[in-house]
C-alpha positions as CSV (number, residue, x, y, z in Angstrom):
1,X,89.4,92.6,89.4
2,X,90.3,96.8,89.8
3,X,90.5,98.1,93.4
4,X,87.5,99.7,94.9
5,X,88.7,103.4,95.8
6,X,89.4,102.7,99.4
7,X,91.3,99.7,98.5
8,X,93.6,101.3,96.0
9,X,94.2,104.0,99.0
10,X,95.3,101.4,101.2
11,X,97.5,99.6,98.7
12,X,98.9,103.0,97.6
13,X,99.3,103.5,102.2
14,X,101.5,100.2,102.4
15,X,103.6,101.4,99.1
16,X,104.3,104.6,100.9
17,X,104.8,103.3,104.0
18,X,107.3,100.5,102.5
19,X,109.5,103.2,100.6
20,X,109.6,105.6,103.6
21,X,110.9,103.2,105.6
22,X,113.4,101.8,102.7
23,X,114.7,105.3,103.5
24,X,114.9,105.4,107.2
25,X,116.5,102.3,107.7
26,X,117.7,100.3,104.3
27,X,116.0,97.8,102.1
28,X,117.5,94.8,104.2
29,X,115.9,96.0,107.7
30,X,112.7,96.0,106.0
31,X,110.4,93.0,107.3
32,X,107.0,92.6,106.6
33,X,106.2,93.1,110.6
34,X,107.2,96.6,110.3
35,X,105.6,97.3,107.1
36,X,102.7,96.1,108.4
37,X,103.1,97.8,111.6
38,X,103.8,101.1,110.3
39,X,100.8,101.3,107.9
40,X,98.2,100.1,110.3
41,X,97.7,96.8,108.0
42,X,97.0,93.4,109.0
43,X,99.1,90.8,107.1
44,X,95.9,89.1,105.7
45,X,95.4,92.7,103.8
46,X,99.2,93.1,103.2
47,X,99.1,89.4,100.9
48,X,95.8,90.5,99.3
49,X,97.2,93.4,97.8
50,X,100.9,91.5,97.3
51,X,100.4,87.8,96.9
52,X,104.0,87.4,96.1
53,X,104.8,89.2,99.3
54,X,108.4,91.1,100.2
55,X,109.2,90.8,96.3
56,X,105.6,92.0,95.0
57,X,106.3,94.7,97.4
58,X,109.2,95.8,96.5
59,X,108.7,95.7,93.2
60,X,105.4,98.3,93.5
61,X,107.6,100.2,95.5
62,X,110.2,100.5,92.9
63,X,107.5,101.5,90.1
64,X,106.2,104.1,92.7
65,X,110.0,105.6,93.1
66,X,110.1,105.3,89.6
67,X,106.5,107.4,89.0
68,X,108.4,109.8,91.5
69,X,111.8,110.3,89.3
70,X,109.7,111.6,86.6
71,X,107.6,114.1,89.0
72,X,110.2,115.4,90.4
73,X,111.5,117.2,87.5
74,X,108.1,118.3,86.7
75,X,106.6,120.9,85.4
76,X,110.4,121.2,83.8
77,X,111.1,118.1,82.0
78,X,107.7,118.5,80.2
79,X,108.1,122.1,79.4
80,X,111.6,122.0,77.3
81,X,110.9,124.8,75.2
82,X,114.0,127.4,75.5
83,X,117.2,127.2,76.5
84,X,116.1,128.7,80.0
85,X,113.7,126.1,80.5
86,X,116.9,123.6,79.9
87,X,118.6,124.9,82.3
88,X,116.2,125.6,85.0
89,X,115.6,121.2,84.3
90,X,119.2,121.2,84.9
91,X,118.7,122.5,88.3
92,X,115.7,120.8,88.9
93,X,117.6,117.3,88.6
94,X,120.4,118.1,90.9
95,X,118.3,119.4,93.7
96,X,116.3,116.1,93.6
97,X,119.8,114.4,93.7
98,X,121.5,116.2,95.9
99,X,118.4,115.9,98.3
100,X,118.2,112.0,97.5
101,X,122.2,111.8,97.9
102,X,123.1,107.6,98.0
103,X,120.0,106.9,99.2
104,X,117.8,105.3,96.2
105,X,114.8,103.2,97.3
106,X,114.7,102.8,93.4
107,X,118.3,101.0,93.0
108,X,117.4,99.2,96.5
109,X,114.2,98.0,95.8
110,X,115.6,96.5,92.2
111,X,118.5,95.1,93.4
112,X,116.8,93.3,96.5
113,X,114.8,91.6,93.6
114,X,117.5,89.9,92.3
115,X,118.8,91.6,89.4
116,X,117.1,91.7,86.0
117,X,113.5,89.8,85.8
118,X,110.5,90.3,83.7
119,X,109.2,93.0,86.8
120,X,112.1,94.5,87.7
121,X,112.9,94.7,83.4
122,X,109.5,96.3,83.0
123,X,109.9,99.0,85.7
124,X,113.3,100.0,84.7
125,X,112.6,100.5,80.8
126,X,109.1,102.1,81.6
127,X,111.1,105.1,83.6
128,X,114.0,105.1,81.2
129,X,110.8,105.5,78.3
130,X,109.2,108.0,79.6
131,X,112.6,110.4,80.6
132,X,114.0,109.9,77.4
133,X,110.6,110.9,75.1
134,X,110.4,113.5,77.2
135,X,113.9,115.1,76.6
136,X,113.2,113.8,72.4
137,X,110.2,115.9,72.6
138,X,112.2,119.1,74.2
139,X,115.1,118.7,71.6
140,X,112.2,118.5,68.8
141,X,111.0,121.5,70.0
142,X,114.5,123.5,70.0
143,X,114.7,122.1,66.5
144,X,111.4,123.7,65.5
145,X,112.1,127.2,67.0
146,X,115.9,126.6,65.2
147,X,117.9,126.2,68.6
148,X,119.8,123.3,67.6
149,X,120.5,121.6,64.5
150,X,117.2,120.0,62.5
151,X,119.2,116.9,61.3
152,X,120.1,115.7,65.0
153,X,118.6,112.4,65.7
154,X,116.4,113.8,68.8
155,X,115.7,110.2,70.1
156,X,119.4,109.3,69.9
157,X,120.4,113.0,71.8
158,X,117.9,112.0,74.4
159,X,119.3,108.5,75.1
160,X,123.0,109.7,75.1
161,X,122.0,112.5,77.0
162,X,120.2,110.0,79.5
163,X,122.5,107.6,79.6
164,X,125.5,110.3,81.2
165,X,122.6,111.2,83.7
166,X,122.4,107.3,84.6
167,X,125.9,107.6,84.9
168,X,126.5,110.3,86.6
169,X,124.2,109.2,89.6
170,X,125.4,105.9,89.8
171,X,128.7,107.8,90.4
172,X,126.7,110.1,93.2
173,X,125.4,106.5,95.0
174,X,129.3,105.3,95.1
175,X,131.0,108.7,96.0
176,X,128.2,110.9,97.2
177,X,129.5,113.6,94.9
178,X,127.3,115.2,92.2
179,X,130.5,116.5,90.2
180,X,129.5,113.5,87.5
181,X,126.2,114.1,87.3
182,X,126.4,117.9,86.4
183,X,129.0,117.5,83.8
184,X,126.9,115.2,82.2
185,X,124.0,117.5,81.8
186,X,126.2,120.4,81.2
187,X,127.9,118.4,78.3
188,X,124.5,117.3,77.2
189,X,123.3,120.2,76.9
190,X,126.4,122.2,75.4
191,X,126.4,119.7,72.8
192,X,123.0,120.5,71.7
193,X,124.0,124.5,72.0
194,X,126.5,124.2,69.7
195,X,125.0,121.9,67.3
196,X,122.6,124.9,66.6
197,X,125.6,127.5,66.7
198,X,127.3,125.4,64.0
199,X,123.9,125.0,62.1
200,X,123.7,128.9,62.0
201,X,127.9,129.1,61.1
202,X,127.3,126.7,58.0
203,X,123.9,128.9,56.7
204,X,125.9,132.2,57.1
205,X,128.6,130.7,55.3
């Protein structure tokens, strides 16, 4: 059955509640006394909006940081359409970083469920979906204006490109350094540069 408006507010309250506190003190200090403290819930409500309890929790949570990965690069990510736009993205994603540092309620929340399950699957390949159509659909468009090269594979750019952003801030949560992180999107993104370059080098020729 859907929420009623004021139930879907106080579901959305406990989710909110749950993450900020993932961040204040760690996903293993979390209890359900807290949670339930903190967003003025009863635990009667808490297991009608999570039957499964700490692990239905934490896996809303996780969609919800997931939701936020993609909003914080916006109105950038969705707005691809020069090489300025690139670049202010660029910036875009290490500020969020930089500001998030180690601290990932994302990464926490998954790995407190246990590794890979049908949820924790669903959320992870959901996020990693919508990012990487998103950076397809800004390389299509540098195609269209002539920016890069028309015979690139823009789903295949997008998923390398991704996959060196992945990297690079699984390297930030270990060292706390975004050196990683930026070379990946500057490579990325000079790869793509000079794929149009050579596109232009080979028609002149």
């Amino acid at each position: 059955m859907p929420l009623t408006r004021k139930g879907a507010a106080t579901r959305q309250r406990i989710v909110e509640g749950t993450a900020e506190q993932i961040r204040e003190q760690g996903v293993f200090a979390v209890r359900l006394e807290d949670v339930m403290a903190r967003t003025a819930t009863s635990k009667s409500q808490l297991f009608h909006y999570f039957p499964g309890g700490k692990d239905d929790l934490l896996l809303a949570v996780a969609r919800h940081e997931a939701d936020r990965v993609i909003e914080d690069q916006q109105p950038e990510l969705g707005s691809l359409t020069s090489w300025d736009a690139w670049y202010r993205w660029r910036e875009k994603v290490l500020a969020r970083y930089r500001i998030q540092g180690s601290d990932c309620p994302l990464h926490t929340a998954l790995a407190q469920l246990g590794g890979a399950t049908e949820g924790t699957e669903a959320v992870a390949g959901e996020l990693l979906d919508r990012w990487q159509r998103q950076l397809a659909a800004g390389i299509r468009h540098l195609q269209a204006e002539g920016g890069t090269a028309p015979g690139l594979d823009a789903e295949r750019e997008a998923a390398a490109l991704l996959a060196g952003i992945q990297g690079g801030v699984l390297i930030l949560m270990i060292t706390g350094a975004t050196t990683h992180l930026e070379a990946a999107l500057d490579a990325g993104i000079a790869h793509l540069r000079a794929a149009g370059r050579q596109g232009v080098d080979l028609k002149s020729g």
